[in-house]
Structure formats: C-alpha cells, structure tokens
SEVEX-731925 format. One record per residue (C-alpha): z, x, y; residue number from 1. Coordinates in Angstrom, 2 decimals, decimal comma. Each point is the difference from the previous one (the first is absolute). Example, Ala and Ser with C-alpha at 12.3 -4.5 7.8 and 13.67 -1.06 7.14 Angstrom:
2
- c3:c1:c2:seq
- 7,80:12,30:-4,50:1
- -0,66:1,37:3,44:2
% end
This chain:
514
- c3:c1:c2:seq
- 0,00:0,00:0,00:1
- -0,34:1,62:3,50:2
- 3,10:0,54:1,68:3
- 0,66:-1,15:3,67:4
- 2,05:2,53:2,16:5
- 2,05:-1,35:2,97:6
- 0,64:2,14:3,13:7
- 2,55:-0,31:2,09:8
- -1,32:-2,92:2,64:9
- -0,62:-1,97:-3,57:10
- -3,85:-0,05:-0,04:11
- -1,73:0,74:-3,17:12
- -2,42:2,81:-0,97:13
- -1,80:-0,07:-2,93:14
- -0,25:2,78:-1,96:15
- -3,12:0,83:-1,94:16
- 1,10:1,60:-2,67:17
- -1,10:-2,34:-2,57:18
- -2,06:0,78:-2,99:19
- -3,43:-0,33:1,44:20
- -2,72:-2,27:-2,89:21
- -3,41:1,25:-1,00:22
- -0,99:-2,77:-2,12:23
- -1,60:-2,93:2,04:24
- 2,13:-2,58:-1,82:25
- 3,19:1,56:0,66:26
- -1,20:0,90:3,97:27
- -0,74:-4,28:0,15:28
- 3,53:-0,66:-1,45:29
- 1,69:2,54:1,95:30
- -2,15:-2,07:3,21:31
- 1,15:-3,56:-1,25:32
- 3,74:0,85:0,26:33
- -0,27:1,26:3,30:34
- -2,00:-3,43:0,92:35
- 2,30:-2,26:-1,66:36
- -0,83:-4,07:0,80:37
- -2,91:1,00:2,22:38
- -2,86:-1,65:-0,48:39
- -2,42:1,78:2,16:40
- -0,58:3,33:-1,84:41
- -3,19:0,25:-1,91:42
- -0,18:2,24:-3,13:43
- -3,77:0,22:-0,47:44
- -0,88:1,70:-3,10:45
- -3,35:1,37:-1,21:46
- -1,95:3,03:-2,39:47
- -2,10:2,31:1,38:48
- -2,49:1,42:-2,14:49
- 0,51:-0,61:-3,51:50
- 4,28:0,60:-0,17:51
- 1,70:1,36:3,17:52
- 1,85:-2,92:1,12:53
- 0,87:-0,77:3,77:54
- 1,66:-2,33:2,20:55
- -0,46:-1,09:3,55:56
- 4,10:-1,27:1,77:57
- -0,07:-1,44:3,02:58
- 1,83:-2,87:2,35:59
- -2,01:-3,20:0,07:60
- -1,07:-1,01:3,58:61
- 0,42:3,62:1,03:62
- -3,26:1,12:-1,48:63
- -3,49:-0,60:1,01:64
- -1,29:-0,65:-3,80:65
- -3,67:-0,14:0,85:66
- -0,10:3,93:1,23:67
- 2,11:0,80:-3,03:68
- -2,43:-0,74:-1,97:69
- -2,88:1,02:1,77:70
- 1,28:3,53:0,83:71
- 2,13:0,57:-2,92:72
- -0,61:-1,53:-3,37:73
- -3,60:0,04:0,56:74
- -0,19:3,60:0,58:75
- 2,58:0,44:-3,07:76
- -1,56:-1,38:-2,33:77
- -3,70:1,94:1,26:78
- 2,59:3,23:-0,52:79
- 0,75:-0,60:-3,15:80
- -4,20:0,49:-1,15:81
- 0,47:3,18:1,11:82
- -0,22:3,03:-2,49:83
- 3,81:0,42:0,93:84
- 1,62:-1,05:-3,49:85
- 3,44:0,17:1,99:86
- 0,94:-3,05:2,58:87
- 2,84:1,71:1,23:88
- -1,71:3,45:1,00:89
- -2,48:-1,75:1,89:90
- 2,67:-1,89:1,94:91
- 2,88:2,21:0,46:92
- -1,31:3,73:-0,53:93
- -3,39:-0,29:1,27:94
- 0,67:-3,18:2,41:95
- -3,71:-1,68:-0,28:96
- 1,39:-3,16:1,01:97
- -2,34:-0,92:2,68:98
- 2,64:-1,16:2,74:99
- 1,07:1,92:2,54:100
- 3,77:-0,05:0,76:101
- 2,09:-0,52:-3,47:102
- 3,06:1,70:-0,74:103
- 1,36:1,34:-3,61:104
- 3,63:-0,22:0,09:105
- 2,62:-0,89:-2,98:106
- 0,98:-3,56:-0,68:107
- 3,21:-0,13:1,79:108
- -1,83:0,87:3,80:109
- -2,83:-2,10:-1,34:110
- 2,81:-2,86:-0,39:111
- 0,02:0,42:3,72:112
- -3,56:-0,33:0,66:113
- -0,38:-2,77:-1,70:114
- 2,17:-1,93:2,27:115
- -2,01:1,13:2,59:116
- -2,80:-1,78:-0,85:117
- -1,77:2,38:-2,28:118
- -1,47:-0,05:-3,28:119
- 1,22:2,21:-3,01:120
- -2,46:1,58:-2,39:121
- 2,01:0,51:-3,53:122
- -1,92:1,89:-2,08:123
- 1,15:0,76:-4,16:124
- 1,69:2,75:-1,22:125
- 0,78:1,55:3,54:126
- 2,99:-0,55:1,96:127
- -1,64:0,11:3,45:128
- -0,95:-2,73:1,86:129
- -3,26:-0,45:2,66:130
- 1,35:-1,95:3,68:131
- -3,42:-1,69:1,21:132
- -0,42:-1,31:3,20:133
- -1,09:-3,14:-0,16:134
- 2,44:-1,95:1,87:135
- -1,15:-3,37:2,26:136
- 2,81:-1,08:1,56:137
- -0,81:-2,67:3,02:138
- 1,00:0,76:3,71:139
- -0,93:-1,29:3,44:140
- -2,83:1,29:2,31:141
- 0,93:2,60:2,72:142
- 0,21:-2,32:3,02:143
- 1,29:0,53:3,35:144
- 3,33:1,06:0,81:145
- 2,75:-2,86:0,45:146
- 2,51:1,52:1,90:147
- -1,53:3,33:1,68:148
- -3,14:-1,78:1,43:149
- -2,19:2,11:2,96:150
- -2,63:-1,18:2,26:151
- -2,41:3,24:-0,30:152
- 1,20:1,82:-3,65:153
- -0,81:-0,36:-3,04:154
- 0,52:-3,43:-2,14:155
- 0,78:1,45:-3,29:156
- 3,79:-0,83:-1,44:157
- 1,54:1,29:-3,00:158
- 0,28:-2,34:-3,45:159
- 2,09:0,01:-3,29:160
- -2,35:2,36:-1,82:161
- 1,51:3,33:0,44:162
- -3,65:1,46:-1,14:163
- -1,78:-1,88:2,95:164
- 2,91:0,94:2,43:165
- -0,52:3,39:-0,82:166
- -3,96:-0,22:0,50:167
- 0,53:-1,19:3,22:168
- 1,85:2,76:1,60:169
- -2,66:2,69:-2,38:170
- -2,07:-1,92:2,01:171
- 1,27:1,33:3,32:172
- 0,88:3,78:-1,14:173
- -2,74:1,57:-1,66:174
- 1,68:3,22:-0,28:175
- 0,96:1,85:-3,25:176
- 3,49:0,48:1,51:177
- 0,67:-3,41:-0,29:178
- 2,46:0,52:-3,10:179
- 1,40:-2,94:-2,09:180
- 3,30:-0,06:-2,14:181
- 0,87:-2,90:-2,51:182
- 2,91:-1,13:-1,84:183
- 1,47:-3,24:-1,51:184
- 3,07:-1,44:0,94:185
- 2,05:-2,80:-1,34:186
- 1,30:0,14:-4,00:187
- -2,08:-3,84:-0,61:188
- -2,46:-0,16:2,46:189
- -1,41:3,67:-0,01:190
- -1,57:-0,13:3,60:191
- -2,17:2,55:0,91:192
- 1,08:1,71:3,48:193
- -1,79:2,99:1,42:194
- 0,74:2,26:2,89:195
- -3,37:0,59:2,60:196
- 0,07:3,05:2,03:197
- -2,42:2,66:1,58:198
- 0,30:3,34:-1,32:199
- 0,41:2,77:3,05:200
- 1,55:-2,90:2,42:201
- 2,56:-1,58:-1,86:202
- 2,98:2,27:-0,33:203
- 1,46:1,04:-3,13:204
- 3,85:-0,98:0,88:205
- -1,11:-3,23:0,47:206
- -2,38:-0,55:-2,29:207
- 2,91:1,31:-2,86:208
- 2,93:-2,19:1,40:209
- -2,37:-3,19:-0,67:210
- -0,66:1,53:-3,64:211
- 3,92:0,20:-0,02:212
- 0,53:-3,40:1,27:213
- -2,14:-1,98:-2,17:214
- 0,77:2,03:-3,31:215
- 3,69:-1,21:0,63:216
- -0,98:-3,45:-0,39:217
- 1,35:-1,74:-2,72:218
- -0,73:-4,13:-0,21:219
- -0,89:-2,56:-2,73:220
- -3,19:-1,06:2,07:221
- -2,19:1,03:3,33:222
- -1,67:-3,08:1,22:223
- -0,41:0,90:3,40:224
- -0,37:3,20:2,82:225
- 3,55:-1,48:0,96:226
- 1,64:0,64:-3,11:227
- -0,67:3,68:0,91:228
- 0,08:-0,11:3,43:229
- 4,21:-0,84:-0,17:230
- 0,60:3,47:-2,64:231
- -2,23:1,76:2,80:232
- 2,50:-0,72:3,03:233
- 2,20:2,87:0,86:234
- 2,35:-2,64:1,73:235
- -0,46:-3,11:-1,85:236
- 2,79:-1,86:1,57:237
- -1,93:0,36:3,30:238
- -1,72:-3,18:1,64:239
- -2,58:2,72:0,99:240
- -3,00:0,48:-2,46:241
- -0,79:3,08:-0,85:242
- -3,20:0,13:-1,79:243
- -3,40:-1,56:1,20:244
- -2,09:-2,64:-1,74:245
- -3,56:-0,57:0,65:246
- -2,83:-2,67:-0,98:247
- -2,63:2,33:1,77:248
- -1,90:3,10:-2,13:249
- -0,44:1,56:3,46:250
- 3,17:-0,11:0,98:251
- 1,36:2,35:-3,55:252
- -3,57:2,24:1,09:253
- 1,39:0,58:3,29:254
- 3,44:0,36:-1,32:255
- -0,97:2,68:-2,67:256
- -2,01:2,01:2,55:257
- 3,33:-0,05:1,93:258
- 1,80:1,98:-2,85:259
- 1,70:-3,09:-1,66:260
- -0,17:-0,89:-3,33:261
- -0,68:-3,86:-1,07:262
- 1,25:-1,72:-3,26:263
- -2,28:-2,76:-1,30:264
- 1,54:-1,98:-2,77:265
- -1,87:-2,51:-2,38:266
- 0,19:-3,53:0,76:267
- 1,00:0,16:3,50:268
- -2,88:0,42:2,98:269
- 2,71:1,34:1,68:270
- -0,18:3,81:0,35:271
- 2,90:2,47:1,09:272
- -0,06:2,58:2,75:273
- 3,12:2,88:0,23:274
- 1,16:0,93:2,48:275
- 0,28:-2,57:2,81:276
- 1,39:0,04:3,22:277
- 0,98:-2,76:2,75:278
- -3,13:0,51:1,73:279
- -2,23:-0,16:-2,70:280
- 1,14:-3,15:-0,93:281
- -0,56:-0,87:3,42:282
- -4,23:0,79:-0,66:283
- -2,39:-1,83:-0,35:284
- -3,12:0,47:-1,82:285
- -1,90:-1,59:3,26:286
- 1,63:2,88:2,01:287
- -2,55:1,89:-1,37:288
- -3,12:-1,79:-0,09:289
- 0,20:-0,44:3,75:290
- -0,48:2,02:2,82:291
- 3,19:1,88:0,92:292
- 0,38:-1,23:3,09:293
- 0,29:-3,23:-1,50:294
- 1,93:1,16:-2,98:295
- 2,64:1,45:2,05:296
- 0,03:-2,99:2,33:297
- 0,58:-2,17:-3,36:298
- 2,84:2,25:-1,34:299
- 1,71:-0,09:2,86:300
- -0,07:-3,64:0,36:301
- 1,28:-0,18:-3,66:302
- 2,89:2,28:0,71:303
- 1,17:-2,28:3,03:304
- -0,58:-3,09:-1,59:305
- 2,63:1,85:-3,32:306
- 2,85:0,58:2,67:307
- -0,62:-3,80:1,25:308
- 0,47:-1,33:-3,96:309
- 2,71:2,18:-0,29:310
- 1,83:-0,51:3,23:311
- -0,95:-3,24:1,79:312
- 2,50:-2,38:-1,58:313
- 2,72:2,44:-0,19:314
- -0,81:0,60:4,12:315
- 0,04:-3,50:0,70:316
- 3,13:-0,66:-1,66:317
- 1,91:3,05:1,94:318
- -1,61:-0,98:3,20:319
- 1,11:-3,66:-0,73:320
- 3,51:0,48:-0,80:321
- 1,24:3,22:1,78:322
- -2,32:0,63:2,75:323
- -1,45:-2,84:1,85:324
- 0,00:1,44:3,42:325
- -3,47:2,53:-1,45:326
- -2,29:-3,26:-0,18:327
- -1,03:-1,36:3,13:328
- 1,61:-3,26:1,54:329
- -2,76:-1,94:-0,41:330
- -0,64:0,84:-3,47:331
- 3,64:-0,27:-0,62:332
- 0,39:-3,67:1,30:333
- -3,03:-0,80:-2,37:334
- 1,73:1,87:-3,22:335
- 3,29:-1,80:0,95:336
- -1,36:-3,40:0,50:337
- -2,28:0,60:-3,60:338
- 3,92:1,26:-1,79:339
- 1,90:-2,99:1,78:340
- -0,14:-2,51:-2,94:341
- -0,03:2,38:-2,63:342
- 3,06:0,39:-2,09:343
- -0,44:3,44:-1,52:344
- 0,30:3,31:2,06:345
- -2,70:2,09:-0,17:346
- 0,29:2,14:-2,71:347
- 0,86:-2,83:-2,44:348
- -3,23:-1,89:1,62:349
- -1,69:3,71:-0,38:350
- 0,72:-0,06:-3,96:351
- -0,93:-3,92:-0,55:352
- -3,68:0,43:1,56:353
- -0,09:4,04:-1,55:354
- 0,32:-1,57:-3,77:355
- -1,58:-2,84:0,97:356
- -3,27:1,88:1,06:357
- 0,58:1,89:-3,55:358
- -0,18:-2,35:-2,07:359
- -2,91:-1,71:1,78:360
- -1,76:3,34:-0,65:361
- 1,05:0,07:-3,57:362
- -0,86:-3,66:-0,93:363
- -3,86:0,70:1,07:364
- -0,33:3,35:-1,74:365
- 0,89:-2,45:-2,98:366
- -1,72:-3,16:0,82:367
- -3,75:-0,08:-1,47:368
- -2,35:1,28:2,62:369
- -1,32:-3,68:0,65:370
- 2,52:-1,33:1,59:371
- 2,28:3,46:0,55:372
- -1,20:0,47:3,67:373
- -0,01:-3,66:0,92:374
- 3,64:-0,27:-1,07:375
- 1,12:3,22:1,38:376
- -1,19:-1,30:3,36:377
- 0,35:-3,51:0,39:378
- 4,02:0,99:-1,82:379
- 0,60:2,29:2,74:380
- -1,04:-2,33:2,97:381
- 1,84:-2,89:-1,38:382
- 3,09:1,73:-1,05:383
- -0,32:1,89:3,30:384
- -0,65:-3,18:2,31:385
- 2,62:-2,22:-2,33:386
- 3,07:3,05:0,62:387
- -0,72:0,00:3,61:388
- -0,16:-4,01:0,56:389
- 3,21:-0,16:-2,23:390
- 1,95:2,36:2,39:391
- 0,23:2,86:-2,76:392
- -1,81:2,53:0,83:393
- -1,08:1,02:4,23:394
- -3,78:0,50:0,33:395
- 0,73:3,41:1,15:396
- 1,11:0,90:-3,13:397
- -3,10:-1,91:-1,89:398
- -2,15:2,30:2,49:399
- 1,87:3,10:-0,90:400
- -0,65:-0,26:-3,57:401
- -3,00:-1,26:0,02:402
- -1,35:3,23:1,90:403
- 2,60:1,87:-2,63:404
- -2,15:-1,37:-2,81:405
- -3,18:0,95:1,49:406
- 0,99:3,27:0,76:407
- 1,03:0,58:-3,52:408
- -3,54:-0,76:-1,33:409
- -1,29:3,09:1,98:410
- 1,47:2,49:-1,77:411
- -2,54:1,19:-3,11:412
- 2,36:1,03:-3,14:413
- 1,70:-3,06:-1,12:414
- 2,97:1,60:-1,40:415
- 0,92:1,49:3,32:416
- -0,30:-3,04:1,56:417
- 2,33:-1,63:-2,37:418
- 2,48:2,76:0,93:419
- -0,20:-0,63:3,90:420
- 0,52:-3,67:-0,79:421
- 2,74:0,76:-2,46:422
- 1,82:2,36:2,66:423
- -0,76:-2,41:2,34:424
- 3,18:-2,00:-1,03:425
- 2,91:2,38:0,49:426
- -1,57:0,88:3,15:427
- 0,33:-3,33:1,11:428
- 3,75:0,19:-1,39:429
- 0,68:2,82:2,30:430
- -1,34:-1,28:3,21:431
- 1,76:-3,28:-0,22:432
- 3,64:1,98:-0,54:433
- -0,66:3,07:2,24:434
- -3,03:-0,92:2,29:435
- -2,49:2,87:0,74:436
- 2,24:2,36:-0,54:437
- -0,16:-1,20:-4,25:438
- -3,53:-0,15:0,52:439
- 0,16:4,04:0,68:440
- 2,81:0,43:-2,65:441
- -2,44:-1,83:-2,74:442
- -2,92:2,21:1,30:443
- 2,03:3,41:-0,49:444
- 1,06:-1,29:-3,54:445
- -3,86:-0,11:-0,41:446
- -1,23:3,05:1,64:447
- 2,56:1,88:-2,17:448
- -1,15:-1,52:-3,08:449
- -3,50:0,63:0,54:450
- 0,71:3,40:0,83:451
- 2,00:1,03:-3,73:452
- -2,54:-2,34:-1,65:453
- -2,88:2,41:-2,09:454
- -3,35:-1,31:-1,99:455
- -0,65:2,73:-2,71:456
- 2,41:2,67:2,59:457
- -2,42:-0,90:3,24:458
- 1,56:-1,03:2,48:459
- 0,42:-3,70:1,01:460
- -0,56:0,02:3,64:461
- -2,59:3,50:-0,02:462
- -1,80:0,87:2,41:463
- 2,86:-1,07:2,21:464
- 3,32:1,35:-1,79:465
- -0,62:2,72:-0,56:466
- -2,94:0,28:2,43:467
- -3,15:1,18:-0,86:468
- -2,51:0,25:3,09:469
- -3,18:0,35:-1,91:470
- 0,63:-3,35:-1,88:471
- 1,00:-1,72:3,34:472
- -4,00:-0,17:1,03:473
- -0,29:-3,07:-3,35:474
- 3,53:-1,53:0,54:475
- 0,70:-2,01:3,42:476
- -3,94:0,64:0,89:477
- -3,38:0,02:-2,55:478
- -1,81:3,31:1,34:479
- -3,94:-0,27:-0,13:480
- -0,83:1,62:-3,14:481
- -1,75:3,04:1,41:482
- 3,59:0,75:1,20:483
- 1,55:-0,37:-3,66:484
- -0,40:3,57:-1,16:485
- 2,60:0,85:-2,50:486
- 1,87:-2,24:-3,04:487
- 3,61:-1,06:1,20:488
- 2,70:1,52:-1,60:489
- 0,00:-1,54:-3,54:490
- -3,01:2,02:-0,59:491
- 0,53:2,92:-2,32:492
- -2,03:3,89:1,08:493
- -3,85:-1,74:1,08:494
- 1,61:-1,47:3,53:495
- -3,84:0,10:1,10:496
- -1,63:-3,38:0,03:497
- -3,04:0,74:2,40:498
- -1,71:2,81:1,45:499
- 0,24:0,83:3,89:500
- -1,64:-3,52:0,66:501
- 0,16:-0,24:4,02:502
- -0,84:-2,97:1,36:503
- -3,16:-0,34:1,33:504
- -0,14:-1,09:3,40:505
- 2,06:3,50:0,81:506
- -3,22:1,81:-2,01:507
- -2,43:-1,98:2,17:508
- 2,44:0,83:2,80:509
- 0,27:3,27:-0,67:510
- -3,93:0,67:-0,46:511
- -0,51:-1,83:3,38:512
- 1,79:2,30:1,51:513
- -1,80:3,24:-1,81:514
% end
C-alpha cells in the first residue's frame, strides 16, 4: 500500500515509493483504485500489430476524441507495418510517434497528467507511461477588459486559460529573456502557477524571495490569484494591499520591463505584479496612452480627488462639531438650518449615510446587470430624498457623501480603494471626539504605517520615503517618454531602457540655430 507522510502543518505528501507495474493489467488496476466511483475515466484497450497490447486513459469531456484518433491511433496502427518487429522501441527508444510535444514519465507523474487533461499511452511489458497532449477543455474568448478599461490602449483582457494568458503577454515581449517558471500548488487541486520575469532586468533578490514565498505554500486547493496573493503579504494584517492584480497583458509587459516579476495562476484572469507601491496603485493604464501633459493633469486630479474620499466626511464632521467659526456665516446659517430637525449629531448621521452608501454599492455589484444600475440609482435617490424629508439625515450630509462616493470610483486598483473606504471609518471616529486635531492624529497613525509597511522588502511609500529623485520624474508627474531614460529602481544591472532619445523639437531647434 503507499504510505502517506504527515508534516508538521498536517498536509499530506505522497510518497512514491510504491512498487511500480509493467504488465498493462496490473498498471489498469493499479489506475482503477486510484479512480474509485468515478465514472468518467476511459480505459481504452487495443493490439497493435499482431500481440503488443496498448491502452489509451483519459478523463471523459476533457479530451477532444476526434484528434485522438486522427493523430494518434491512426498513425499507430500505420507504425506498427513497419519493419520494426518491436512497438515499444519505436515509441519510447526511437520516439517515431508523429506528435510533437509528448512526455515519457513513470505512472505516478503520469497520474498527474492525467488530471490535467491529458491522455496516457500504456504500453505492455514496460513500466513507462506516454503523457499526450490532447486536452480540449472549453474557455471564454479574450474580450475587453472589465475593470481596467482605456480609451486609446489595447482591448485585450486576460481569461481562465493560463496557456492563452501566457500567449498574450509572449505576445507583447518577443525577447528570449522573457523566462518562465512553473509549479503546482494545492495538495487536491494541483494548480499550475508560474513566475514571469525578464532576465538582465529583474533582480535576482527579488526574483528568489518570490521562489521562497510561493514554495512555502502549503493549502488543500488554489482556486484563485487571491489565495496566493494573502501568503504573499509581508503584513497581512494590513488594510493596505500589497501586491498588484491586473486584467491587462500590457500592463504585466510594462511591469516586467520595469524589473518586476508577475505570477499568473490557472483559472484566474487575474495576474500578479511584486512589488507595488502607493503610487503605482494610484496608475492608470490610460496614464500612459495619453499625452503627458494630459496624463499628469489626470494623476493629479486622481490624487486630489483620494484625499477628498478619504477626508471629506471626517472634515465635515470636525468642522461641524468643534469648529464652526472656519465656515462662513452664510454657509453656516444654511448647514444649521439643514441639522435643525435632525436628531443625530454628525458623526452618528456621518456613519448612517457612510454604511448606507456601502451597502447600496454592494447590493448592485450583486444585483444582475439588468436591473443592477437602475436599482443602485433610483435606491440612492429615494433613500436619499426619503432620509432628508423624514428629518434624518441634513442634505449637506447627502451632498457630502454623495461626492465621497464619486470620488471613490476614481481611484483605479479596487483593493486600495476598499482600504481608503475601510479607513475611512475610524477617521470619522476621530474627528467627531477630537476635531481636526484627530483628523491629524489618524493621518500620523497612517503615514507611520505606510512607512514600516514593505512589498517583497521595497519600500511602501518609495520614491518618497526614502526618496529617490530619478523615480520622482513617473510618480506625482508622467514625463514624455523621450525623457524616461533609465528603469526605476526595481530593475536589476540593465537600468537602460532607451538610447539618448532627445526630443525633437530641441534637434530641429538646435539645427536652426547651426
């Protein structure tokens, strides 16, 4: 029997020590008890020639049938009216099987394989096994991206298939440094993960702690990028996230050519970049498809519109309660008439409209898209209207968070702008016991997070803390690209990403003046 060994976070290996079978009948038994009550595993056996017996194993509905036996038995059986007498020297010695990419392995990795959608050649009298590729699994079309859409860039967004998500960044980096590592994780599901980088610009301390990282992990099942992405965190009780996830083949290009290394798992059309930093989650992919001057004018907008989802309620309720004299009297009249017939004070009116304005966000990411967006909208206005009306809620504070909630949308990584919304709550809690001054207390707390808080030992807040002045010229601004001459700091040794490219009105400049 083969004996299961337990390690120490109870997860079982398998050892494959067991007594491996030549004879086909004894390799088919020792396949039925590992596929006990299935129903799906075919055990196709035929003769070649006049006596060398063979069998085809595969999962039903995994295999496209039709090319099986168009570019496999057919050819087998024209092999075996050869002047070979021996089947099994043609196959394995002298591999005339006329299919490109098969593997000979032993039964237990073929075990494996066969999972994976491939087909297992069992030939008798030999105790290897042949893994075909003849997998057709079904997946979606590449369509555009959902969540990372652009106006001017490409409209290509990753799927399910880990093959085709890998095609589609090949796609971009036709380079032979572009260097590919794979391994399965999970004890039942077996999910392949690899680990893209460039060779030359991705650095070796980085690329080994994600090696390190990943190798550690230890779970029943992958399903998802986000399974991984949590064992990736080097604080993972931080609201913070500290990897990237993309939809967008150009974005992991870019990325790579950057010096970072992505990690594309199967089933997910999700793809992870490492390292991050605040301001890269604070890109866009349109930053870069636009003219600077416009991409810079755009990132700044999105950093001011961050402070106001971060900020505004928590500023209206310190104003509000400890410091009424800052807002101009006419204003202030307004505000006060607005608050006179509502019961609450204004953090507790703050919190009602906050989680209010949550959940209406949360009911139409669940809704069915039919009807989500008419019931996110015509919700809002009527709970909005209804509050106000019923003496609730002050239309101030249905204007503050309405503009709160738009703000939020602006912001282009998802999971940071959960964060801002989740910090946005104790924030709030601050300014309504200690006015501004807890709005500067909760923003120190912050700062000093961000500031101890690493992704793969880069620094949270770099190019700021610690400053780096030749990052600077991609961070608060988008240079023009003829201005972008070296990698940023993640690279590894080739810093180089372009030539002494001038731009060219100072050449025709220049030559005028010759």
């Amino acid at each position: 029997m083969k004996k299961i060994a337990w390690n120490r976070k109870g997860f079982k290996k398998y050892r494959t020590s067991d007594p491996v079978p030549q004879s086909i009948n004894e390799q088919i038994e020792w396949l039925r008890q590992k596929f006990t009550d299935r129903f799906d595993v075919v055990y196709h056996l035929f003769v070649i020639g006049s006596s060398q017996r063979c069998a085809l194993v595969y999962l039903q509905g995994m295999v496209d049938t039709q090319t099986l036996h168009e570019e496999l038995l057919r050819p087998l059986f024209a092999l075996s009216q050869t002047s070979y007498p021996d089947i099994r020297e043609c196959i394995f010695e002298r591999r005339q099987l006329p299919i490109t990419d098969y593997h000979i392995s032993s039964l237990h990795e073929g075990l494996t394989s066969l999972l994976d959608s491939s087909v297992l050649l069992l030939v008798d009298g030999d105790e290897r096994v042949i893994q075909l590729p003849f997998g057709s699994l079904e997946h979606r079309s590449i369509d555009e991206p959902a969540n990372e859409a652009t106006v001017r860039g490409p409209r290509e967004a990753f799927i399910e298939n880990a093959e085709v998500n890998l095609s589609l960044i090949r796609k971009g980096l036709k380079t032979p440094l572009f260097k590919t590592e794979s391994m399965r994780l999970g004890t039942h599901t077996q999910t392949v993960v690899m680990i893209l980088y460039i060779q030359d610009i991705c650095k070796q301390e980085l690329l080994e702690e994600a090696r390190m990282r990943l190798r550690a992990i230890e779970i029943d099942g992958v399903l998802g990028s986000s399974y991984i992405e949590e064992f990736l965190d080097h604080s993972p009780f931080s609201p913070f996230p500290q990897v990237q996830y993309t939809e967008r083949p150009d974005v992991v290009s870019a990325a790579l050519l950057e010096g970072r290394v992505a990690i594309l798992v199967d089933g997910t059309p999700m793809v992870l970049l490492a390292p991050v930093t605040l301001w890269m989650l604070l890109q866009s992919a349109e930053d870069y498809y636009q003219r600077y001057i416009a991409g810079t004018w755009i990132r700044w907008i999105r950093y001011l519109f961050v402070f106001i989802s971060l900020l505004l309620p928590s500023v209206y309720v310190a104003i509000t309660t400890f410091h009424p004299e800052m807002i101009p009297p006419k204003l202030l009249m307004t505000i006060a008439a607005s608050r006179e017939i509502v019961p609450f004070p204004a953090l507790i009116e703050a919190f009602i409209m906050e989680i209010s304005f949550e959940a209406l966000r949360e009911a139409a990411v669940r809704i069915p898209k039919s009807i989500g967006q008419a019931v996110s909208i015509i919700g809002a206005l009527i709970i909005g209207t209804a509050a106000v009306q019923a003496g609730i809620v002050s239309a101030a504070m249905v204007i503050i968070v309405s503009f709160t909630g738009i703000a939020s949308f602006i912001i282009p990584h998802f999971d940071l702008g959960l964060s801002i919304r989740l910090l946005r709550f104790p924030i709030m809690i601050f300014a309504g016991l200690f006015g501004l001054f807890g709005i500067i207390c909760a923003l120190l707390l912050i700062y000093i997070h961000l500031i101890n808080l690493r992704s793969f030992s880069m620094p949270y807040l770099a190019p700021m803390t610690p400053l780096i002045a030749g990052d600077l010229k991609d961070t608060y601004v988008r240079a023009p690209w003829w201005y972008l001459r070296k990698r940023p700091t993640t690279a590894g040794w080739n810093k180089i990403r372009q030539g002494n490219t001038k731009n060219p009105h100072e050449g025709e400049r220049e030559e005028d003046g010759d």
